[in-house]
NUSE-13191 format. One record per atom (N, C-alpha, C): residue number from 1; residue in one letter; chain; atom name; x, y, z. Coordinates in Angstrom, 2 decimals, padded with zeros to 5 digits, always signed. Each point is the difference from the previous one (the first is absolute). Example, Ala and Ser with C-alpha at 12.3 -4.5 7.8 and 13.67 -1.06 7.14 Angstrom:
BEGIN
@resi->1; resn->A; chain->A; name->N; east->+013.19; north->-005.69; up->+007.80
@resi->1; resn->A; chain->A; name->CA; east->-000.89; north->+001.19; up->+000.00
@resi->1; resn->A; chain->A; name->C; east->+000.90; north->+001.20; up->+000.00
@resi->2; resn->S; chain->A; name->N; east->-000.35; north->+001.05; up->-000.72
@resi->2; resn->S; chain->A; name->CA; east->+000.82; north->+001.19; up->+000.06
@resi->2; resn->S; chain->A; name->C; east->-000.77; north->+001.09; up->+000.73
//
This chain:
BEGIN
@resi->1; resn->X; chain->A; name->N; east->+062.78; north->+100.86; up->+105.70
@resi->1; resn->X; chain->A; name->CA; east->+000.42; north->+000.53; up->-001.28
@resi->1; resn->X; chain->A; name->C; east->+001.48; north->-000.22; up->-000.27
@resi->2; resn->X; chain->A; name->N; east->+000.66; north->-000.42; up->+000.60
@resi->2; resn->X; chain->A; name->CA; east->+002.05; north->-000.27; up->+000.14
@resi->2; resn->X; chain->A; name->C; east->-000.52; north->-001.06; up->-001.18
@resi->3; resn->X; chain->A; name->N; east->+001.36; north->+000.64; up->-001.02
@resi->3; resn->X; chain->A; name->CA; east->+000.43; north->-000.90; up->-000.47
@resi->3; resn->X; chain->A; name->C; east->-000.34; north->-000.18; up->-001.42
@resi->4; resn->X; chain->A; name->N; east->-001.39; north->+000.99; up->-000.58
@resi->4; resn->X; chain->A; name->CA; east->-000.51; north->+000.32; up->-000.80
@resi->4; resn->X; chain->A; name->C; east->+000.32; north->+001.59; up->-000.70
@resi->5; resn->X; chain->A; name->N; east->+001.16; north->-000.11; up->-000.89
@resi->5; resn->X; chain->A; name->CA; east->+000.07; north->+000.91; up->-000.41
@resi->5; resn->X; chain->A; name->C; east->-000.96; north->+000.64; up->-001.09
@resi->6; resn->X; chain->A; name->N; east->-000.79; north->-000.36; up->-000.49
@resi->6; resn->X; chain->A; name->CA; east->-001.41; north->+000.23; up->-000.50
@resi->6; resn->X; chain->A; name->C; east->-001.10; north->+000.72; up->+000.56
@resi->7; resn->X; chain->A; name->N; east->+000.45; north->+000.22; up->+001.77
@resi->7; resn->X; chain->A; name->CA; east->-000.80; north->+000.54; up->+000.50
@resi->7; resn->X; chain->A; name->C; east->+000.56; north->+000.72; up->+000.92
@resi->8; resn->X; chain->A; name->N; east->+001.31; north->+000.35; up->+000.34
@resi->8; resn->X; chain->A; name->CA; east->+000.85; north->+000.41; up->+001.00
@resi->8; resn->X; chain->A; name->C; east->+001.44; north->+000.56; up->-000.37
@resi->9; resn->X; chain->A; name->N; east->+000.57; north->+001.08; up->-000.78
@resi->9; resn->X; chain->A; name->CA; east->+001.06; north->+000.38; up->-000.05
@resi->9; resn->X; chain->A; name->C; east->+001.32; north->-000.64; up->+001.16
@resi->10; resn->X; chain->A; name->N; east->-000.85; north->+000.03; up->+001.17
@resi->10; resn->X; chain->A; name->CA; east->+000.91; north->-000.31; up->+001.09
@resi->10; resn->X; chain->A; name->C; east->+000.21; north->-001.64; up->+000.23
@resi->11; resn->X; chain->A; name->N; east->-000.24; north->-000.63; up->-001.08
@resi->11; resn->X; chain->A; name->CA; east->-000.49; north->-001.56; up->+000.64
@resi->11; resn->X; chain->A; name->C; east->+001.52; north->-000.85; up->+000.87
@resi->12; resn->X; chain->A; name->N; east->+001.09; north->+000.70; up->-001.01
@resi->12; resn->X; chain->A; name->CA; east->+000.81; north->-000.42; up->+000.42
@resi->12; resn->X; chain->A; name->C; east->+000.19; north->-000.32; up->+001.74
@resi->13; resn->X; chain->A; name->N; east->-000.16; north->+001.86; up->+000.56
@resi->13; resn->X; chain->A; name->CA; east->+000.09; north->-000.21; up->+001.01
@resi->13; resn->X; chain->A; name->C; east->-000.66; north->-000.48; up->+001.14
@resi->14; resn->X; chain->A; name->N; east->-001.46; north->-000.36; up->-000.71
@resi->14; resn->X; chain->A; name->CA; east->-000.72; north->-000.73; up->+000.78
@resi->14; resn->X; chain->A; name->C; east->+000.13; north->-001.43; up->+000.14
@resi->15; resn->X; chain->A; name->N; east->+000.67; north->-000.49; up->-001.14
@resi->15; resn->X; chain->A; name->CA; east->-000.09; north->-000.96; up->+000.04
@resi->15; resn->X; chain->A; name->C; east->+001.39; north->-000.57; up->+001.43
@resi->16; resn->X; chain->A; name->N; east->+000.76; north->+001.03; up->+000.17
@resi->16; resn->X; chain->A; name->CA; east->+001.55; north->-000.56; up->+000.48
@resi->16; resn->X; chain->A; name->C; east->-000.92; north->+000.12; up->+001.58
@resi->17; resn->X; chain->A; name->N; east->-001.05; north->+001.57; up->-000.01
@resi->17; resn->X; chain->A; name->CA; east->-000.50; north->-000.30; up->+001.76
@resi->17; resn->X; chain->A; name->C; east->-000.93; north->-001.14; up->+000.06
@resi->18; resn->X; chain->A; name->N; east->-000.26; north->-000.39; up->-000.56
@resi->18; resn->X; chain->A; name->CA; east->-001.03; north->-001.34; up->+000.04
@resi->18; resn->X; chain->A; name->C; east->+000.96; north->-001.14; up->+000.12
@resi->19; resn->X; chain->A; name->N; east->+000.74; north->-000.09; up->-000.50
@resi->19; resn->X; chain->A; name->CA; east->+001.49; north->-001.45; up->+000.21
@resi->19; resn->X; chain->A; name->C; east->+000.48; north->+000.16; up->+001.21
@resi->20; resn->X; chain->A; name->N; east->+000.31; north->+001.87; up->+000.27
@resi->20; resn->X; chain->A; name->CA; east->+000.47; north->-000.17; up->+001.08
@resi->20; resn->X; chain->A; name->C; east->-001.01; north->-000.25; up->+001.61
@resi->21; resn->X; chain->A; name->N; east->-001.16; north->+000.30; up->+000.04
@resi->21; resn->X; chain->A; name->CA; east->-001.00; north->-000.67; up->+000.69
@resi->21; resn->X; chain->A; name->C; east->-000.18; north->-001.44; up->+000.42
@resi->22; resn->X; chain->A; name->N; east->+000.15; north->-000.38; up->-001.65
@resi->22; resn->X; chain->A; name->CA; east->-000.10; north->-002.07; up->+000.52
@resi->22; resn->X; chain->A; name->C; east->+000.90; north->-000.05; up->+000.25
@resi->23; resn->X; chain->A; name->N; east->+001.38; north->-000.06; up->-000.03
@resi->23; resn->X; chain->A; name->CA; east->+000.82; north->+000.14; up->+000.46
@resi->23; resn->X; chain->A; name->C; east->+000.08; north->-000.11; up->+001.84
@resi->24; resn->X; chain->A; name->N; east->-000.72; north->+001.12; up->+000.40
@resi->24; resn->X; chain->A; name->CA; east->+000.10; north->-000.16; up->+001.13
@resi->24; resn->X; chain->A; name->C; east->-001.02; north->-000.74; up->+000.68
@resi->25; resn->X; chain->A; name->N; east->-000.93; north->-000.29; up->-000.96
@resi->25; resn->X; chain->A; name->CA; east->-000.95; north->-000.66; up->+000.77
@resi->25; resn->X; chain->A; name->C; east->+000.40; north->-001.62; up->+000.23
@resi->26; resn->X; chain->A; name->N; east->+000.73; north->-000.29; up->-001.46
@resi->26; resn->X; chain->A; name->CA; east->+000.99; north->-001.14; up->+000.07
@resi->26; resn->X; chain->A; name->C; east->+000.79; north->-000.57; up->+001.30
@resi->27; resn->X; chain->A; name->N; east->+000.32; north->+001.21; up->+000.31
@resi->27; resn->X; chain->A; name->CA; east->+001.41; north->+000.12; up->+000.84
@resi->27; resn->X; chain->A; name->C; east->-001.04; north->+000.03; up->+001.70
@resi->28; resn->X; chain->A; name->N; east->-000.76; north->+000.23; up->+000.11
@resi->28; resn->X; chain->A; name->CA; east->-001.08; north->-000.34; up->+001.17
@resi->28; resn->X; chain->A; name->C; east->-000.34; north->-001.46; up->+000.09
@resi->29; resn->X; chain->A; name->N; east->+000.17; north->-000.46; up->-001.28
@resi->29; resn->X; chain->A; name->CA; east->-000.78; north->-001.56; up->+000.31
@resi->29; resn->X; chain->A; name->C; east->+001.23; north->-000.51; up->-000.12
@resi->30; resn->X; chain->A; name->N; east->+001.02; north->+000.24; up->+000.35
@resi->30; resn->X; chain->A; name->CA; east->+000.96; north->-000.73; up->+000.20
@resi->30; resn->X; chain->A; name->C; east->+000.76; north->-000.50; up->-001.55
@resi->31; resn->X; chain->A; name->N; east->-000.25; north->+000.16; up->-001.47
@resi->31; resn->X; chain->A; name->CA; east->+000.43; north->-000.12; up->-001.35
@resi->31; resn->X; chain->A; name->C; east->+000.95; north->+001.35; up->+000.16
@resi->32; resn->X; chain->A; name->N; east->+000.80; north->-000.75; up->-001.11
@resi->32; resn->X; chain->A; name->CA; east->+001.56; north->+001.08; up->-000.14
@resi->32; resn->X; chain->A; name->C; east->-000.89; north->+000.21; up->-001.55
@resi->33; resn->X; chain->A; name->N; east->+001.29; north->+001.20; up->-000.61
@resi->33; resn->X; chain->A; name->CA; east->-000.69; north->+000.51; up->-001.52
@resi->33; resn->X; chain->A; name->C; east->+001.52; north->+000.66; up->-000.71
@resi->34; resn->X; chain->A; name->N; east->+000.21; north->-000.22; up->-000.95
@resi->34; resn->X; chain->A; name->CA; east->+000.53; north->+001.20; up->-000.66
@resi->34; resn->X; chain->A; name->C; east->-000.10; north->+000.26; up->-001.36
@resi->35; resn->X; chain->A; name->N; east->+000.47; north->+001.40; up->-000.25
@resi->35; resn->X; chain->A; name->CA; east->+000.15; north->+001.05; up->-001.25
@resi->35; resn->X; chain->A; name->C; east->+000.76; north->-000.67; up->-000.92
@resi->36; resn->X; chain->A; name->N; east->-000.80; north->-000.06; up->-001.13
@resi->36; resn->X; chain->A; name->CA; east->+000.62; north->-000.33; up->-001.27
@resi->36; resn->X; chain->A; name->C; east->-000.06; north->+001.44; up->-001.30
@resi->37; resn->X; chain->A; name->N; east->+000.68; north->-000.36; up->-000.62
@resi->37; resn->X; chain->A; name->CA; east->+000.09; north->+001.31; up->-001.31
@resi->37; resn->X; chain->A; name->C; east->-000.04; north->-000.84; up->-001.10
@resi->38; resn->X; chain->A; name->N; east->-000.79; north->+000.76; up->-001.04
@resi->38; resn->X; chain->A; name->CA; east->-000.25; north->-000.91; up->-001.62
@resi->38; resn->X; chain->A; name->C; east->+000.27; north->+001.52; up->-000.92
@resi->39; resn->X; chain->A; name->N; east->+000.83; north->-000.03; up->-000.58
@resi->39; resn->X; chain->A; name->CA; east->+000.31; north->+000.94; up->-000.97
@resi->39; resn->X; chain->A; name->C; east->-000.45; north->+000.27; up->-001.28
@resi->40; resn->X; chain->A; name->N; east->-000.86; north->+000.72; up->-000.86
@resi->40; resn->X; chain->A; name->CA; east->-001.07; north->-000.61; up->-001.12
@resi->40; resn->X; chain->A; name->C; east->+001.53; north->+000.64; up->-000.96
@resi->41; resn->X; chain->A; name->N; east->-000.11; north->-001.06; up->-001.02
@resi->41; resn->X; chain->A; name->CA; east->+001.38; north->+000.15; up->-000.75
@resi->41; resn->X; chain->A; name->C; east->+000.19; north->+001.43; up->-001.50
@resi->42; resn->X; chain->A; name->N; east->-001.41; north->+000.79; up->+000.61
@resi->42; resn->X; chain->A; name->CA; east->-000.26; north->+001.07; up->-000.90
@resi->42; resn->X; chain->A; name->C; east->+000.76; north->+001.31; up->+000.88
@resi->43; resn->X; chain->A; name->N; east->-000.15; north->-000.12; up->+000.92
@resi->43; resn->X; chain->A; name->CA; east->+000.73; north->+000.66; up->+001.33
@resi->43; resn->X; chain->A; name->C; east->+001.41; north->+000.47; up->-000.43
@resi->44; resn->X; chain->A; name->N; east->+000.93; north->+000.92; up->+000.29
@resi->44; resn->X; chain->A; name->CA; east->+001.37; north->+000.30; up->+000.00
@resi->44; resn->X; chain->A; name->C; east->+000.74; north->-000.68; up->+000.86
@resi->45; resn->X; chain->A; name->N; east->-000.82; north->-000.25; up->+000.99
@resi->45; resn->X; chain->A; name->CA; east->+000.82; north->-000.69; up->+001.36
@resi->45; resn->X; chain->A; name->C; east->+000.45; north->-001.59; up->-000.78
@resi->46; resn->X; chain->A; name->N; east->-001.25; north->-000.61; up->-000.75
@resi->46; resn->X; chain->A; name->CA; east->-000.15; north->-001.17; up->-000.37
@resi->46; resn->X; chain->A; name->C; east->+001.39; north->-000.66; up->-001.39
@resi->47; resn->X; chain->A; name->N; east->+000.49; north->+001.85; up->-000.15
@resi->47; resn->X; chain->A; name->CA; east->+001.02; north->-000.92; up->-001.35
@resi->47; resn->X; chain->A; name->C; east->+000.75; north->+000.24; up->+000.23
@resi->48; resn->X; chain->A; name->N; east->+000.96; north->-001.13; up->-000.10
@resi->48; resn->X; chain->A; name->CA; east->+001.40; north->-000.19; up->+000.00
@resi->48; resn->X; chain->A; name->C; east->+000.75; north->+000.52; up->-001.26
@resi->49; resn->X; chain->A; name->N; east->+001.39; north->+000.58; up->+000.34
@resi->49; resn->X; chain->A; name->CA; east->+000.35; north->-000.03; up->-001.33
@resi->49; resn->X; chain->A; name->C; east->+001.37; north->-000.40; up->-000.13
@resi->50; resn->X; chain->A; name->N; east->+000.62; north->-000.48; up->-000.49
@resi->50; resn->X; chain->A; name->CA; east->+001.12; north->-000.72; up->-000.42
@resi->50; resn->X; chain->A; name->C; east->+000.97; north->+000.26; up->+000.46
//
């Protein structure tokens, strides 16, 4: 259910323990990984202001 906010108030945070899982499962088979951030530009974080 991660990842579906349609069906999960919490999706957010499921979705970050599920990344962080492959992640390690990544990191077992010997693949490196990292964290990226995408800012949706409706966001406060997302505007710049002059």
């Amino acid at each position: 259910m991660g990842g579906r906010p349609s069906i999960s108030k919490y999706w957010l945070q499921d979705a970050s323990i599920a990344s962080a899982f492959i992640w390690l499962a990544a990191e077992e088979e010997g693949l490196g990984g990292a964290f990226g951030a995408i800012y949706h530009s409706e966001d406060a974080e997302g505007i710049r202001k002059a």
